[in-house]
Structure formats: C-alpha cells, structure tokens
N, C-alpha and C positions, 0 to 999 in steps of 0.2 A: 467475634462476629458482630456483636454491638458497635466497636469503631469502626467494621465497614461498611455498616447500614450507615450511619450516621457520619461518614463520611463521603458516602454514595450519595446520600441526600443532600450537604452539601455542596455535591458537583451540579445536582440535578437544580438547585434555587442559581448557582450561577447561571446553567446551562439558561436557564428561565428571561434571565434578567437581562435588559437592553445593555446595563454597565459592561458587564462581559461580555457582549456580540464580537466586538471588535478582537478580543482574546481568543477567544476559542477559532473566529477569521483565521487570523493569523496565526494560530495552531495548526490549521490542516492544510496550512499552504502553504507548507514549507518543513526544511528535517526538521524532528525534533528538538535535535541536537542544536542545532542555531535557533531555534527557538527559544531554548531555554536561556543561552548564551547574550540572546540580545536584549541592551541596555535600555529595556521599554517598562519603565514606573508603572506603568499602568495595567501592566501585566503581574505583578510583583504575587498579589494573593492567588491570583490563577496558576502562575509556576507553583506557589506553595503547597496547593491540594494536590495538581498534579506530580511534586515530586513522592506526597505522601502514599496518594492511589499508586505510583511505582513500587513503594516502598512495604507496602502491605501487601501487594498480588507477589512482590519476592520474599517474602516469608511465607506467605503462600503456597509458593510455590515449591521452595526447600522442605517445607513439610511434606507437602504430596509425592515429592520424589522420594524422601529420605525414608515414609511412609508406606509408598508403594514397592520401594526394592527390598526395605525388609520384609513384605509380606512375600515377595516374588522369591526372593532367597529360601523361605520357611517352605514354600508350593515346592520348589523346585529340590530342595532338600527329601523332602517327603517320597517324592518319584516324580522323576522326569519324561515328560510327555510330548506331542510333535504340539499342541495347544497353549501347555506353558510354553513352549519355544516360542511361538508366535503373539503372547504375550508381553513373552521380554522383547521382541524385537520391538511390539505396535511402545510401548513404554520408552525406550528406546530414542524411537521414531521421533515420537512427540515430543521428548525434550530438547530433542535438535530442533525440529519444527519453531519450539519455542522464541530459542536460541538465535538464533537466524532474522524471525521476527524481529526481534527485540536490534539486532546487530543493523538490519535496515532501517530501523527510523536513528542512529545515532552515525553510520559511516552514508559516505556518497555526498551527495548533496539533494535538493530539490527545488524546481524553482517553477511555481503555477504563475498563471495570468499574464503571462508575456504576451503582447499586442505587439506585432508586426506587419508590417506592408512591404508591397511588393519591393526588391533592391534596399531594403534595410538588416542591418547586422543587429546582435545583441551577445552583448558577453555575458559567459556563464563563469564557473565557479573553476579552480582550477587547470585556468588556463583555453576552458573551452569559448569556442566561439560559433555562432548559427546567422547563418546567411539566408535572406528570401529572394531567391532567384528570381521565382516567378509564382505566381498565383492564377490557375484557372478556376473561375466561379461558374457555374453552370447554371444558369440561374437569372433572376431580376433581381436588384441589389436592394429596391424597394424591400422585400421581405425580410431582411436583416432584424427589422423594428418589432418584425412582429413576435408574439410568444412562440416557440417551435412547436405547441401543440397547435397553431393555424396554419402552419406551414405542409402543404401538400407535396405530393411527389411530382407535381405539375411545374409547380413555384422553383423546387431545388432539386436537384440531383448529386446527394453525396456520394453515387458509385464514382461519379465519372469527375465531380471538381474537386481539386488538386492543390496540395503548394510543389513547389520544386524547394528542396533546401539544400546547404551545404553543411555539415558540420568537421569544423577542423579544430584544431589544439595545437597553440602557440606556432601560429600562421603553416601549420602545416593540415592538408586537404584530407580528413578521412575518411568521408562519405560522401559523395549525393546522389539523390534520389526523390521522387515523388513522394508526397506525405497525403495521405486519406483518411480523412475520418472513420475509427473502429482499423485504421493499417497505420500504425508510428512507424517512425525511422527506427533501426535498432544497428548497433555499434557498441560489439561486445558489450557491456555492461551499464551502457548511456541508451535511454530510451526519450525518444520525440514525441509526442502525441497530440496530435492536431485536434485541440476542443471544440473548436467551433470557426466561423466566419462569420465575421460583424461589421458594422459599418465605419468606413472610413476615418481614423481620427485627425487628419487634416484642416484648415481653413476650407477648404474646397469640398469638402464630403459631400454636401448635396449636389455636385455634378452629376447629373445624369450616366455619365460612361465610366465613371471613376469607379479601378478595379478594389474590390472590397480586399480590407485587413485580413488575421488569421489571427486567434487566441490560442497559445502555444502550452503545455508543461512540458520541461525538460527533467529529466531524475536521473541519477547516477548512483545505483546499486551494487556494488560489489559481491553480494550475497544471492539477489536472485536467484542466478541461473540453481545454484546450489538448493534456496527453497524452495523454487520449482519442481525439481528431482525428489524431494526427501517428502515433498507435502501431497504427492500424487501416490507417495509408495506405502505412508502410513494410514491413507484411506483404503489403499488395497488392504495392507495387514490388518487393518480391522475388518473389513470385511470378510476375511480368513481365517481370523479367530471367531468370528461371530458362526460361519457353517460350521467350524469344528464343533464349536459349545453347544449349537441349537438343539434345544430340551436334550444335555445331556449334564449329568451331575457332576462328572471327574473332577470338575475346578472346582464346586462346592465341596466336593468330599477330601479334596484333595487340603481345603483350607483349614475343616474342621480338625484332618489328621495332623496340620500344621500346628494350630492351634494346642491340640491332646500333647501333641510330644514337649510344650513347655511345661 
C-alpha cells in the first residue's frame, strides 16, 4: 500500500506541474495504445509512472479476484442461495466490466480536435475517411469568441445547427447524415461527435458571412457495444443483491460457517 500512495503522489506532483501539461494533453486525446507507442522524449517519465500505476492496479486486481472467488467458492460450498447466486454473477459482471475497459483504451483507435470546414475531408486511422458536406450554424458567428458560459439561447441554437458528414472507408460511402451536438454519427463501432463550432481558420475568418468550422472526435471502439450491455446488467445485479441482503445475515453467516469449516 505504501508504493501506491507514493506512487499516487507522484502522479499527483506531475499532474501539478506545467512540465507535464503537455503529456497528460496528449494522454486523453488520443488511444492509450498510441500513446504509449509514440516516439515523444518528452513524454518518456510520464509513460514510466503510467506503465507502473497499470502495473500495480493489475496485481491488484488478480488479488481481488483470486481473493474474492475463493471466498465465493467457501459461501457457496457452505450452502447455496438465490443471494450467493447473484453475487457470483454481480463478481462476474465486474470482471468483464473491467476487462472491456481496459480492452477500449488499447484496440480501435481515437482521434480528438479535428477542426474542419465546410467541403473539407480528413483521414482517419484504418483506412477511414470523414467528409463536411455542409455545416448549418444557427446563430451569429461573432459568439464563437466568446466563453460558452456568455453564450445564450438567443446567440446559438444547438437543437437546430448541424454539420452534414460523410463517413466512408477506403473510398467506399458508409454513412451520411447530420451531426448535432449531444447526437454523433454512429456506424457500428465508429462514433462522430461534434464538440463544438468555432471560428473559422482561414485567411478570411473575419468575413462577416463566413460559415464557421466544426471541432470533431472520431473513436473506434470495437468493445463498446459489448461494455454497454455488461455495464448496465451489473448495476442491476447489484442492486439485486443488495434487496436480497438488506438487514439480512445469511451472507454474514454464511462466511463465518465458511470460515469454521477450515
């Protein structure tokens, strides 16, 4: 427990520190997996701690499992209940949960802060490629500048302004559709999500009628749909094991008799 306090705290003096701003940036803006991969010196102690915090939350975590099925085993040895049932599952549950986690920041890809305008393309990772048809702004393009907490409902209207995109893969067409902010594109296991509208990066941007940009992330998930399912089922199983147990002893008693029979 002492090297993970003391290695918590030295995440916490980077996390601090202006030196590492730019690492941990580039940490959440993008996979893990390429993260770790890419040939950035500057980055070198920051991958270091972060492989170590990987590396102690997975002994960690082999303990707690390895720890909690021999108890489960010992419960369920003793006599079996509709309670323990529903604890093996929620235990279960959360290792996949885990699992899956872990599996989305190293497969797919991700790619934040793409800045596009209207009739511009940008390639993504495996072949993919994102097209901006068109871009309706709803709005004065003046308020772009300003922080979004002075922006009123008066200024912008994110129900109704729009991009239009195409997303295809290796010049072939597989989706388009309007894109809304809090509504991404979605294409099985590739998600769009339109972060914002911002001002033009052109020579010309302070045109008057010149239609504003779009700040994009693109992700490509292979596991979602899967953590989606597994991670809404094991907040139910717990909340299932929890009415079964409420002020009732059988898992307490049940551990003790676990416990007696070594």
């Amino acid at each position: 427990m002492t090297a993970i306090l003391l290695w918590l705290m030295w995440g916490l003096v980077m996390a601090g520190s202006v030196n590492f701003k730019a690492g941990f940036s580039a940490m959440n803006s993008t996979l893990v997996r390429d993260w770790l991969m890419a040939p950035d010196a500057d980055f070198h102690l920051l991958k270091i701690w972060f492989a170590g915090i990987c590396l102690l939350m997975t002994i960690l975590g082999m303990n707690l499992i390895f720890c909690s099925w021999e108890k489960i085993y010992k419960i369920i040895r003793v006599k079996f209940s509709r309670p323990k049932f529903y604890m093996l599952i929620v235990h279960t549950l959360f290792g996949l949960v885990a699992i899956f986690h872990f599996s989305g920041l190293m497969l797919g890809f991700e790619q934040n802060n793409i800045m596009l305008g209207q009739g511009l393309s940008y390639d993504l990772q495996n072949g993919y490629k994102l097209k901006i048809l068109k871009i309706d702004f709803a709005g004065k393009i003046g308020i772009l500048d300003k922080n979004y907490r002075e922006i009123s409902e008066e200024d912008f209207d994110y129900k109704t302004s729009y991009a239009e995109v195409e997303l295809s893969c290796n010049g072939v067409e597989l989706k388009k559709d309007k894109l809304y902010i809090l509504n991404p594109l979605k294409y099985n296991d590739v998600r769009v999500t339109l972060y914002s509208f911002i001002t033009p990066r052109e020579s010309d941007q302070n045109t008057p009628d010149m239609t504003p940009w779009i700040k994009l992330t693109v992700t490509k998930n292979p596991v979602l749909t899967a953590f989606l399912f597994i991670y809404p089922l094991m907040i139910v199983g717990i909340f299932i094991h929890l009415v079964l147990t409420w002020n009732s002893p059988v898992i307490n008693r049940a551990i003790k008799e676990a416990s007696n029979s070594n």
